[in-house]
PDB file of N, CA, C and O in Angstrom:
ATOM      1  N   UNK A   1      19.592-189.665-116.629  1.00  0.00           N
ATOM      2  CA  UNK A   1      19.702-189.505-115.189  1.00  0.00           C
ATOM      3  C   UNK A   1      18.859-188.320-114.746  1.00  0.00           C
ATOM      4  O   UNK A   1      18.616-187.480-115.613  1.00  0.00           O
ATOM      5  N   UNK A   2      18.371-188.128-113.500  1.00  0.00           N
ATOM      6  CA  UNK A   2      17.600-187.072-113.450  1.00  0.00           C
ATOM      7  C   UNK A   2      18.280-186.130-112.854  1.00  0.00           C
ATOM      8  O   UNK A   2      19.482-186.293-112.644  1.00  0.00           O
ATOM      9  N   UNK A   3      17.635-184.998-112.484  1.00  0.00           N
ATOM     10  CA  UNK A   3      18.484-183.299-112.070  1.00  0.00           C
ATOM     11  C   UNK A   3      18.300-183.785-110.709  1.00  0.00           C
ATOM     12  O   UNK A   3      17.513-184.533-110.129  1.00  0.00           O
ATOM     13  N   UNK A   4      19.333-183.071-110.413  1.00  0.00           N
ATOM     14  CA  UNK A   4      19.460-183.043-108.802  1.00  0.00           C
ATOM     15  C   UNK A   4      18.307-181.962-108.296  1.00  0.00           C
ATOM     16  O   UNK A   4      17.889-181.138-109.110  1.00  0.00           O
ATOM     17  N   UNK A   5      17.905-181.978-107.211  1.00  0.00           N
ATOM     18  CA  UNK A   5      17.023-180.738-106.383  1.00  0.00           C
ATOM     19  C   UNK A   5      18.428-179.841-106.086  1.00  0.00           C
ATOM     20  O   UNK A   5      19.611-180.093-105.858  1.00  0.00           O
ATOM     21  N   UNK A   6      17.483-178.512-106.242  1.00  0.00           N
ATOM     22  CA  UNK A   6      18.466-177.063-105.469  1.00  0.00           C
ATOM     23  C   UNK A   6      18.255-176.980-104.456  1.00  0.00           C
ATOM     24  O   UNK A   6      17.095-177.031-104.044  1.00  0.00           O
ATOM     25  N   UNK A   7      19.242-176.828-103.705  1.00  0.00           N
ATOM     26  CA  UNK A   7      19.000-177.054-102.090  1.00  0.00           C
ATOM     27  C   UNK A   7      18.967-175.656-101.788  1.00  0.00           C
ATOM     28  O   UNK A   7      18.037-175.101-101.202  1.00  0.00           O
ATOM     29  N   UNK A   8      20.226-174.986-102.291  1.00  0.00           N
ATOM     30  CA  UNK A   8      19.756-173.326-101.931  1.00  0.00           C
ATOM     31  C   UNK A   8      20.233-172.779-103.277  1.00  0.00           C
ATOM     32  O   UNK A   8      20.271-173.398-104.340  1.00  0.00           O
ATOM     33  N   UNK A   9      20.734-170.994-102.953  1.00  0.00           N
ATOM     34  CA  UNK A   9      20.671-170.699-104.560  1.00  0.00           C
ATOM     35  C   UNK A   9      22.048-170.261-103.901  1.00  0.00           C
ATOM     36  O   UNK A   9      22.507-169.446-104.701  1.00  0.00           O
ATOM     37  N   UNK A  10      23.031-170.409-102.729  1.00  0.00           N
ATOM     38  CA  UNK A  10      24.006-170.308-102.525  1.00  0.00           C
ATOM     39  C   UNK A  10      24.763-171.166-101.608  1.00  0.00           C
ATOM     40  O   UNK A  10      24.294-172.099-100.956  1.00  0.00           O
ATOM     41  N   UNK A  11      26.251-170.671-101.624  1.00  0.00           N
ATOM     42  CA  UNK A  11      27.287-172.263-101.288  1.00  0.00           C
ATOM     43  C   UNK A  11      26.896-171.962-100.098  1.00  0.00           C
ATOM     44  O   UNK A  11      26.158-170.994 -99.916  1.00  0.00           O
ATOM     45  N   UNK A  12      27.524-173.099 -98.626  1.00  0.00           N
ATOM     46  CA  UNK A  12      27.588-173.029 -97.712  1.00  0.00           C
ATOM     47  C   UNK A  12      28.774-172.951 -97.267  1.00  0.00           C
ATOM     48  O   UNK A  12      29.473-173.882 -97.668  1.00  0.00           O
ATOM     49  N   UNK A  13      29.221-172.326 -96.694  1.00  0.00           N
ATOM     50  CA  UNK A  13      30.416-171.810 -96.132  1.00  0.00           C
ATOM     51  C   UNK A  13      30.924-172.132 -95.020  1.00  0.00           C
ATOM     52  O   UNK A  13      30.803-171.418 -94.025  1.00  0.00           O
ATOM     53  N   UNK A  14      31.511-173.156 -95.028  1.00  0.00           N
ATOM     54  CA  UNK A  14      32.231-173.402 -93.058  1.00  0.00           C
ATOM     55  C   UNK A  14      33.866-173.817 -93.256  1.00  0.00           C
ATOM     56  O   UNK A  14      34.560-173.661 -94.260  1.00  0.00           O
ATOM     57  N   UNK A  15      34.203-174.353 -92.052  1.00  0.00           N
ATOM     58  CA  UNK A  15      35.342-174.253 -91.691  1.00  0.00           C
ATOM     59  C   UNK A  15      35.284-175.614 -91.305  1.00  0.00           C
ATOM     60  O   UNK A  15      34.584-175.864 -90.324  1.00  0.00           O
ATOM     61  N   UNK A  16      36.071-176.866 -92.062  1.00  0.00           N
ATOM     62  CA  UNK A  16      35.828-178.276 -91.861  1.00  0.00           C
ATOM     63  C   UNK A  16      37.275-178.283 -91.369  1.00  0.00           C
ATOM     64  O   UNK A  16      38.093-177.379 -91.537  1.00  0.00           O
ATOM     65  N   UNK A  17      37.546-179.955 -90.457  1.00  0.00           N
ATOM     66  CA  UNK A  17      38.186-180.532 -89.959  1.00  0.00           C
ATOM     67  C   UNK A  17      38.923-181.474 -90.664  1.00  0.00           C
ATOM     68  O   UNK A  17      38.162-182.231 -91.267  1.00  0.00           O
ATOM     69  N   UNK A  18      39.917-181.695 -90.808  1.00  0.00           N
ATOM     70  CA  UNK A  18      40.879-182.333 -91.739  1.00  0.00           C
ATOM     71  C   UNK A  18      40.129-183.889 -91.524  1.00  0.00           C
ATOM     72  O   UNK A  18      39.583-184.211 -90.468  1.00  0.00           O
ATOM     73  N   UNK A  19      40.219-184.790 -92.756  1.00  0.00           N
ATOM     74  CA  UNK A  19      39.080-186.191 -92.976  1.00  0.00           C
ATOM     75  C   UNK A  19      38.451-186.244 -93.992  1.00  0.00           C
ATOM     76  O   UNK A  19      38.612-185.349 -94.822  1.00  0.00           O
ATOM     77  N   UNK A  20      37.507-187.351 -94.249  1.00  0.00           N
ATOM     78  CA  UNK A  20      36.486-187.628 -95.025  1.00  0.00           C
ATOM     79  C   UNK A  20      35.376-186.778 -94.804  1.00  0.00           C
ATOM     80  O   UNK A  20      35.317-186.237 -93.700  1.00  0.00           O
ATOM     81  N   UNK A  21      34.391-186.527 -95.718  1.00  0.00           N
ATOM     82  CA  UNK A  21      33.256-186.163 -95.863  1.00  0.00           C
ATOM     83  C   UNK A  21      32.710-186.872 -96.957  1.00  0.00           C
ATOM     84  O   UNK A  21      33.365-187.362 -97.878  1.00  0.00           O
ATOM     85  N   UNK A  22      31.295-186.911 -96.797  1.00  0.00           N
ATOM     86  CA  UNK A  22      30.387-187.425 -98.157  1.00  0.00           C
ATOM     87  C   UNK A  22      29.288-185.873 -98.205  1.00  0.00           C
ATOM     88  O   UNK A  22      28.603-185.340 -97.333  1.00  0.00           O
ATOM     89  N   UNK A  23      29.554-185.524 -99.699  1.00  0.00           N
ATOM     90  CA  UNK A  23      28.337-184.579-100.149  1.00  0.00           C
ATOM     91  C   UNK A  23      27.612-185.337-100.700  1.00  0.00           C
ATOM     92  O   UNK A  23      27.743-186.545-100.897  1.00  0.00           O
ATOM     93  N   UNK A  24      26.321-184.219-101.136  1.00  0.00           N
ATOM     94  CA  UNK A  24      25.097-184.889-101.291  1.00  0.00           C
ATOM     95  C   UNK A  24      25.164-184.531-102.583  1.00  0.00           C
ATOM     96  O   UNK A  24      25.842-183.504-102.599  1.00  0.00           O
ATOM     97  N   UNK A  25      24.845-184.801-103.645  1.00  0.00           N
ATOM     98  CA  UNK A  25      24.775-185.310-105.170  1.00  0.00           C
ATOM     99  C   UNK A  25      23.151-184.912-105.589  1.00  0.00           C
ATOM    100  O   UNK A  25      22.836-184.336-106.631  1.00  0.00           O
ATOM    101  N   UNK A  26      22.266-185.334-104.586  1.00  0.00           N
ATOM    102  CA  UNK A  26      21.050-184.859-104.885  1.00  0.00           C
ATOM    103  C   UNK A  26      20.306-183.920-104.876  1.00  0.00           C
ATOM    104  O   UNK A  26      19.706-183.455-105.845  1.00  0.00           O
ATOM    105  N   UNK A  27      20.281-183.532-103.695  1.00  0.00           N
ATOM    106  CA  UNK A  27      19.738-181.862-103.425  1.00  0.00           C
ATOM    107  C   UNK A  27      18.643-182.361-102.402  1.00  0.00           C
ATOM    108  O   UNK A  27      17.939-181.531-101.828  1.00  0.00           O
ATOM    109  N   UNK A  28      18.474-183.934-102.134  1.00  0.00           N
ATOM    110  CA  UNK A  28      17.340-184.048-101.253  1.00  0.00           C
ATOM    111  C   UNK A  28      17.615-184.124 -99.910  1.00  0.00           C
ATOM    112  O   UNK A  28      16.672-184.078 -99.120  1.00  0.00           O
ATOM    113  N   UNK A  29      19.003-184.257 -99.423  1.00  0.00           N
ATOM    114  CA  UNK A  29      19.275-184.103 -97.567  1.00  0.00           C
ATOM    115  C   UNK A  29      18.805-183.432 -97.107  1.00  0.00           C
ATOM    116  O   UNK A  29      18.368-182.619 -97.922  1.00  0.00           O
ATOM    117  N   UNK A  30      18.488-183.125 -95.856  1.00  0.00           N
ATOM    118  CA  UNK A  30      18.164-182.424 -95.046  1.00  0.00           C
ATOM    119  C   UNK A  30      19.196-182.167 -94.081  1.00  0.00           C
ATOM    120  O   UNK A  30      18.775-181.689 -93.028  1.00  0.00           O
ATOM    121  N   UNK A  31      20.759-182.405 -94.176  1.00  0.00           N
ATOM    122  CA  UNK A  31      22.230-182.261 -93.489  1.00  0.00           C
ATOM    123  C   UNK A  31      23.009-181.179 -94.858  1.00  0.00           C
ATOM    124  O   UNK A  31      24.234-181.092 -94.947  1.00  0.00           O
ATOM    125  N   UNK A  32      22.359-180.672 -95.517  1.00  0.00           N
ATOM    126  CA  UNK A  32      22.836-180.019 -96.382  1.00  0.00           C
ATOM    127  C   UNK A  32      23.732-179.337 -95.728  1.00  0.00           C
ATOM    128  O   UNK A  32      23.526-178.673 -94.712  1.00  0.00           O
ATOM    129  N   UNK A  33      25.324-179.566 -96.611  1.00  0.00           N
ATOM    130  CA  UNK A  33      25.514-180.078 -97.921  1.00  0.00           C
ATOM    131  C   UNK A  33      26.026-181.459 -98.302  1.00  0.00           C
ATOM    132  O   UNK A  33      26.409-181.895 -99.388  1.00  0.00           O
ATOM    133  N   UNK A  34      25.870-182.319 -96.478  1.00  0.00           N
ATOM    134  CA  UNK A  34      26.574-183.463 -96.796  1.00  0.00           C
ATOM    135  C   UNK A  34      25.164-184.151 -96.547  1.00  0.00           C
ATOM    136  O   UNK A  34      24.016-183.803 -96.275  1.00  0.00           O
ATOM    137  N   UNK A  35      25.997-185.518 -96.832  1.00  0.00           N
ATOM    138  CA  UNK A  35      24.474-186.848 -97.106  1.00  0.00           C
ATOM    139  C   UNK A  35      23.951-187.425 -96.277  1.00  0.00           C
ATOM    140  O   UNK A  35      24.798-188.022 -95.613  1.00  0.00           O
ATOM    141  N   UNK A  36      22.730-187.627 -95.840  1.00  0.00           N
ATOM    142  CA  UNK A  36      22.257-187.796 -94.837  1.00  0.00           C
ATOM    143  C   UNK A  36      21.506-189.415 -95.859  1.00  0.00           C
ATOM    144  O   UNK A  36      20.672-190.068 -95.232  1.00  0.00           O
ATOM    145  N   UNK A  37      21.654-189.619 -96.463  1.00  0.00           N
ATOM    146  CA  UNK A  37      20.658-190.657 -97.136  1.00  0.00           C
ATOM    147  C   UNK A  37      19.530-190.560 -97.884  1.00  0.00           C
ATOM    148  O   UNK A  37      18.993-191.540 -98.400  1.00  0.00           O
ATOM    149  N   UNK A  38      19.090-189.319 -97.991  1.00  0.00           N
ATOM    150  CA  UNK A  38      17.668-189.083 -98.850  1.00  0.00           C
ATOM    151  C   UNK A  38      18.177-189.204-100.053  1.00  0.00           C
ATOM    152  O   UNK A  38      17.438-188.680-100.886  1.00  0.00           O
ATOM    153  N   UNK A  39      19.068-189.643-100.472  1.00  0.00           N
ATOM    154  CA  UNK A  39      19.242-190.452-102.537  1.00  0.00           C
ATOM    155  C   UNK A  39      18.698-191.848-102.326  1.00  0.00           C
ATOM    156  O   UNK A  39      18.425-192.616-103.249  1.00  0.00           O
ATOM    157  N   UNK A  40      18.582-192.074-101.238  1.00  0.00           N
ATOM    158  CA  UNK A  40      18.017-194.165-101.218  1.00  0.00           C
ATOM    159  C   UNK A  40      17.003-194.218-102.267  1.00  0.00           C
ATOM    160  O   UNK A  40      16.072-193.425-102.404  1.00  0.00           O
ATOM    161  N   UNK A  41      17.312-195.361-103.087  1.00  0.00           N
ATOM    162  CA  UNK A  41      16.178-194.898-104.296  1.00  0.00           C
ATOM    163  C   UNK A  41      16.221-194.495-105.457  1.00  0.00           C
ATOM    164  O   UNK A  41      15.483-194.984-106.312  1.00  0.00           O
ATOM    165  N   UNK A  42      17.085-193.529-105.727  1.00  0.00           N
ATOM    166  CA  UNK A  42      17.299-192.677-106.978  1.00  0.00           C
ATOM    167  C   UNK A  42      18.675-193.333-107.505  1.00  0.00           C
ATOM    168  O   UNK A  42      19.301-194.157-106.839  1.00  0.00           O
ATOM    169  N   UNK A  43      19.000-192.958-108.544  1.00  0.00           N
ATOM    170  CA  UNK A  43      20.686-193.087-109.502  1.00  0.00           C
ATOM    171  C   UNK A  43      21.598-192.582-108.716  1.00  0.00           C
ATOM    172  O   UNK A  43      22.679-193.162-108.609  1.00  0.00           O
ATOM    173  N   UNK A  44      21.359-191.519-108.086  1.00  0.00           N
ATOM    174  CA  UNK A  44      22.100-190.547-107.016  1.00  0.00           C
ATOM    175  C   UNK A  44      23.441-191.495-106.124  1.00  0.00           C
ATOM    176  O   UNK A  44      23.457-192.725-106.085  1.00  0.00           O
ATOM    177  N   UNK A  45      24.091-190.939-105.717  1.00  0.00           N
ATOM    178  CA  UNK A  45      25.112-191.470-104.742  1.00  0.00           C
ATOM    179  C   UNK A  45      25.750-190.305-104.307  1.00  0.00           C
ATOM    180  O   UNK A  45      25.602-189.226-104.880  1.00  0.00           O
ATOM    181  N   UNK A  46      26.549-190.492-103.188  1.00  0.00           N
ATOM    182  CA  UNK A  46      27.330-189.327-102.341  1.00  0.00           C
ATOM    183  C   UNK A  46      28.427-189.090-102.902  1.00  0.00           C
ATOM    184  O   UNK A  46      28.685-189.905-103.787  1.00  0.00           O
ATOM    185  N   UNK A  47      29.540-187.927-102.673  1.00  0.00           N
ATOM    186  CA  UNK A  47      30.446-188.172-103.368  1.00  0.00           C
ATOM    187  C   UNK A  47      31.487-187.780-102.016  1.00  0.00           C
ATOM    188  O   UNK A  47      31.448-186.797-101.276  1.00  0.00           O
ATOM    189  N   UNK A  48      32.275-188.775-102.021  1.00  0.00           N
ATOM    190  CA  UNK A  48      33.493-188.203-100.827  1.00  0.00           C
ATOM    191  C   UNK A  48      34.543-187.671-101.035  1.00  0.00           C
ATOM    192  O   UNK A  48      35.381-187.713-101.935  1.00  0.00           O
ATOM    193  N   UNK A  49      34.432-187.180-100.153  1.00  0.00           N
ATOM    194  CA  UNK A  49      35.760-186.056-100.360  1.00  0.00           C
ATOM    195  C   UNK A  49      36.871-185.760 -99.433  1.00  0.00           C
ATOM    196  O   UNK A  49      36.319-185.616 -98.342  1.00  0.00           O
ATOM    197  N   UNK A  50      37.878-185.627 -99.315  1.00  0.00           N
ATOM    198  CA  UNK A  50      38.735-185.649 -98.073  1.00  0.00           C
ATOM    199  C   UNK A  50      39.943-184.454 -98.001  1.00  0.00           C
ATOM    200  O   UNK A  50      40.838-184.090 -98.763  1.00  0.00           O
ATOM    201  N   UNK A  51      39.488-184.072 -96.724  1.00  0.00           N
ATOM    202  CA  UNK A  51      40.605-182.941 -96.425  1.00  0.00           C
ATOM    203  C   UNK A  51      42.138-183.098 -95.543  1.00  0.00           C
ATOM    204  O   UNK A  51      42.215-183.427 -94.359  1.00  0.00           O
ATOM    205  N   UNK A  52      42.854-182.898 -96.100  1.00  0.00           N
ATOM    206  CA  UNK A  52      44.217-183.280 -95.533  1.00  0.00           C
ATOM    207  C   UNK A  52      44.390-181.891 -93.966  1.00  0.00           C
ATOM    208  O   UNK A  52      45.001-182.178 -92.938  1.00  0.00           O
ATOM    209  N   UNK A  53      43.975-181.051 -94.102  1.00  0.00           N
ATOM    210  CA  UNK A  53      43.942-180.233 -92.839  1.00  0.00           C
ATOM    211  C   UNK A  53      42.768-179.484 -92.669  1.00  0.00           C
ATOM    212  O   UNK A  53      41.721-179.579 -93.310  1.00  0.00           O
ATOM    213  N   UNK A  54      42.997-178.856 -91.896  1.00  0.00           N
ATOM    214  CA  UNK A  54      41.556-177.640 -91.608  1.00  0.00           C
ATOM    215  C   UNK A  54      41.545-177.040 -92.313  1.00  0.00           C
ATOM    216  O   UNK A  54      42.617-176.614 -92.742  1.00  0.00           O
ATOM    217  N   UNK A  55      40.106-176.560 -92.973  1.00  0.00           N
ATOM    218  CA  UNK A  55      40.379-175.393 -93.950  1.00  0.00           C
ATOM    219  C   UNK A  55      38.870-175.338 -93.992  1.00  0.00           C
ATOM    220  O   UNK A  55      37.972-176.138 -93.729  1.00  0.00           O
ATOM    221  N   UNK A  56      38.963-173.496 -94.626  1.00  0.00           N
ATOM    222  CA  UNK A  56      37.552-173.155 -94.987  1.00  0.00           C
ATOM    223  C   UNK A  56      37.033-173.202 -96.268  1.00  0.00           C
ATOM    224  O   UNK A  56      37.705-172.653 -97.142  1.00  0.00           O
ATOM    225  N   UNK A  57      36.305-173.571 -96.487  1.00  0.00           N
ATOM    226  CA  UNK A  57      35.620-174.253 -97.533  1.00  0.00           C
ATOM    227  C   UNK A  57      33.951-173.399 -98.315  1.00  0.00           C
ATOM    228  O   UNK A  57      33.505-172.335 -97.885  1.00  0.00           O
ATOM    229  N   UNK A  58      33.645-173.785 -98.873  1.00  0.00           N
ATOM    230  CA  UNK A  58      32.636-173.019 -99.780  1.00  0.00           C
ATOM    231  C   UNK A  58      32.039-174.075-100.877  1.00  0.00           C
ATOM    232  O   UNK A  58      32.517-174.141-102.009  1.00  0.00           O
ATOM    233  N   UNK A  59      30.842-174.976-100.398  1.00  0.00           N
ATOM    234  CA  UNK A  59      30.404-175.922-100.739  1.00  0.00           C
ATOM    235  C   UNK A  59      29.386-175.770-101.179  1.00  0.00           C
ATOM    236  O   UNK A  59      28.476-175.205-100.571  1.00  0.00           O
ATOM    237  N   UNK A  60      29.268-176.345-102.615  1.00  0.00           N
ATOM    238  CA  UNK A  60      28.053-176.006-103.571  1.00  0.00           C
ATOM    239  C   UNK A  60      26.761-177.088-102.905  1.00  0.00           C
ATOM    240  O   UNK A  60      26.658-178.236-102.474  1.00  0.00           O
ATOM    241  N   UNK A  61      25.711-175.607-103.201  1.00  0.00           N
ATOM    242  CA  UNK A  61      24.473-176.178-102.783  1.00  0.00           C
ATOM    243  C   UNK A  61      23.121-176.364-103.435  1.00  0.00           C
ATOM    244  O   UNK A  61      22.096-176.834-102.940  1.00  0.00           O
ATOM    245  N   UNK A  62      23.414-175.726-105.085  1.00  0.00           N
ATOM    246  CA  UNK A  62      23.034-175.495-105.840  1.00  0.00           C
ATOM    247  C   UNK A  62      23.185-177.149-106.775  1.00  0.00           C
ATOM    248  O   UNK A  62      22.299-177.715-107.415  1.00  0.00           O
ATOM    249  N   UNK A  63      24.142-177.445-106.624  1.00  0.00           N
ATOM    250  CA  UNK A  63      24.068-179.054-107.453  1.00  0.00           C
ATOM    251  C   UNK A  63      24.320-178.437-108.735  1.00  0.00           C
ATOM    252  O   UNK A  63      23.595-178.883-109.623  1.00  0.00           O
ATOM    253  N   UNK A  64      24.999-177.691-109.032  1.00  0.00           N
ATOM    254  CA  UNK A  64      25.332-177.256-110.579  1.00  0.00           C
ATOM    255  C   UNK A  64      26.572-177.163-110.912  1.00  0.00           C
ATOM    256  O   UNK A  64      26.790-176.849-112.082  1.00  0.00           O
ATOM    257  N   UNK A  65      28.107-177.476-109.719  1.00  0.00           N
ATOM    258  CA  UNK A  65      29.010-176.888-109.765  1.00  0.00           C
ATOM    259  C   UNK A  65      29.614-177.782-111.020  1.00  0.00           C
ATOM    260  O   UNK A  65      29.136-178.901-111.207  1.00  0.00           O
ATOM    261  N   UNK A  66      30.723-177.258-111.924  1.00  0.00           N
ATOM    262  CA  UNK A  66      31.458-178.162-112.495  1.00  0.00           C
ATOM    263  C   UNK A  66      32.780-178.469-111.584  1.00  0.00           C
ATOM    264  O   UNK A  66      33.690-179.122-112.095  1.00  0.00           O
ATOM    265  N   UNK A  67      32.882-178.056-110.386  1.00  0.00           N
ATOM    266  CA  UNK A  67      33.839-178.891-109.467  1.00  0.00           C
ATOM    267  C   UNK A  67      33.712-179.176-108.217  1.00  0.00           C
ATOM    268  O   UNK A  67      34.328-178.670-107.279  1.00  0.00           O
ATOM    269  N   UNK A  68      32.528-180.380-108.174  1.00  0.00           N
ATOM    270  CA  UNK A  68      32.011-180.701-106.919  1.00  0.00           C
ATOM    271  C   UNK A  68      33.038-181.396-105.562  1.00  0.00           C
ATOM    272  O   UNK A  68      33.821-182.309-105.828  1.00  0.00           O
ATOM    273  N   UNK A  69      32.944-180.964-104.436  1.00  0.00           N
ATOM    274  CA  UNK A  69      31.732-180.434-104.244  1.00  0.00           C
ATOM    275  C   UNK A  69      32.199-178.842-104.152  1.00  0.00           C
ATOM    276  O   UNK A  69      31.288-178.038-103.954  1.00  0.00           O
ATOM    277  N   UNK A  70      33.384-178.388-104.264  1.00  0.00           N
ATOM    278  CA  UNK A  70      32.976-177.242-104.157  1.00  0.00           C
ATOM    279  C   UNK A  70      32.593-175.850-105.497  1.00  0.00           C
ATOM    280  O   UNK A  70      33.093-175.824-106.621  1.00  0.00           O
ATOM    281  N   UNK A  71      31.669-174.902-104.970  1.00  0.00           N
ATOM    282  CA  UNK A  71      31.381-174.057-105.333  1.00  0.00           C
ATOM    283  C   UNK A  71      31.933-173.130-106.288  1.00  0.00           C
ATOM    284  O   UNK A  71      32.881-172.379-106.058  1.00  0.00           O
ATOM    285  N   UNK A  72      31.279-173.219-107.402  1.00  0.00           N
ATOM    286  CA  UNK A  72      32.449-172.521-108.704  1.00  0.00           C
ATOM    287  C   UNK A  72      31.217-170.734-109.388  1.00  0.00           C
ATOM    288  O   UNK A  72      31.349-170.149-110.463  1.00  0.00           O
ATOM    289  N   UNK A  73      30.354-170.456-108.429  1.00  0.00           N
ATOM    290  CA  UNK A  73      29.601-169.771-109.134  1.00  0.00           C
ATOM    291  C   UNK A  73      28.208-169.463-109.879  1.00  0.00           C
ATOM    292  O   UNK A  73      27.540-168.508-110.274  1.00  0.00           O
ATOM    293  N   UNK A  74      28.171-171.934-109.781  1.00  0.00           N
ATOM    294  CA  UNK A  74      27.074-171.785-110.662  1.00  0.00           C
ATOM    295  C   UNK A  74      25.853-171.295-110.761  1.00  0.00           C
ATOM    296  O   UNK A  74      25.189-171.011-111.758  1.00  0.00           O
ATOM    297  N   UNK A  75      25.515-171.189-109.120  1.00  0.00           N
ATOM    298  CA  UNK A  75      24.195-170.763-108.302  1.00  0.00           C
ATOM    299  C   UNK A  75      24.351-169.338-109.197  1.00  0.00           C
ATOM    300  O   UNK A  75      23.299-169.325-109.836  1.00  0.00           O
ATOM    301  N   UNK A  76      24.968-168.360-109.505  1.00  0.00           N
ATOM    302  CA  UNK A  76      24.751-167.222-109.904  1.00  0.00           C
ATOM    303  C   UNK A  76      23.667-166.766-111.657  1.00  0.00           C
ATOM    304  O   UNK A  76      23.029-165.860-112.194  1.00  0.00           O
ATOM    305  N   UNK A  77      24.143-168.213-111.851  1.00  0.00           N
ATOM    306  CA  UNK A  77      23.124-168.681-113.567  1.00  0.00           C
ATOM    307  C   UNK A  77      21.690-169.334-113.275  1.00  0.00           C
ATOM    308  O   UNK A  77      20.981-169.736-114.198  1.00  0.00           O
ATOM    309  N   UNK A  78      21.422-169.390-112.326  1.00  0.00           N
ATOM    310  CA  UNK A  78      20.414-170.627-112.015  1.00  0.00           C
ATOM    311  C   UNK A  78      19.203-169.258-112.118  1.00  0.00           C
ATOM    312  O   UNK A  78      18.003-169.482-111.956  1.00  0.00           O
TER     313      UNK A  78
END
């Protein structure tokens, strides 16, 4: 399978709305950190994720996390 692109070398940080989301798996969106469709093509797929309330969040952007989608550090090895 191939490597994902690094989108940045750190998480993105917001404050989401209780629901679904799809992250991006690839590193090629341009809606970073969620999927806008630039995997069309590749092995790649989105991965969804869902929040039961509001909460702030810290979403890997690096494509390295071992607990996607959120942010465990990995950007700090890269």
């Amino acid at each position: 399978m191939a490597e994902p692109v690094i989108a940045d070398t750190k998480p993105v940080v917001t404050t989401l709305e209780a629901g679904d989301y799809y992250w991006c798996t690839c590193g090629q969106s341009a809606n970073q950190p969620f999927c806008d469709g630039g995997h069309k093509g590749t092995d790649f797929t989105p991965m969804k994720f869902t929040l039961e309330t509001q909460k702030q969040v810290a979403l890997c952007a690096c494509k390295g996390t071992a607990n996607p989608p959120f942010c465990d550090g990995a950007h700090t090895k890269l």
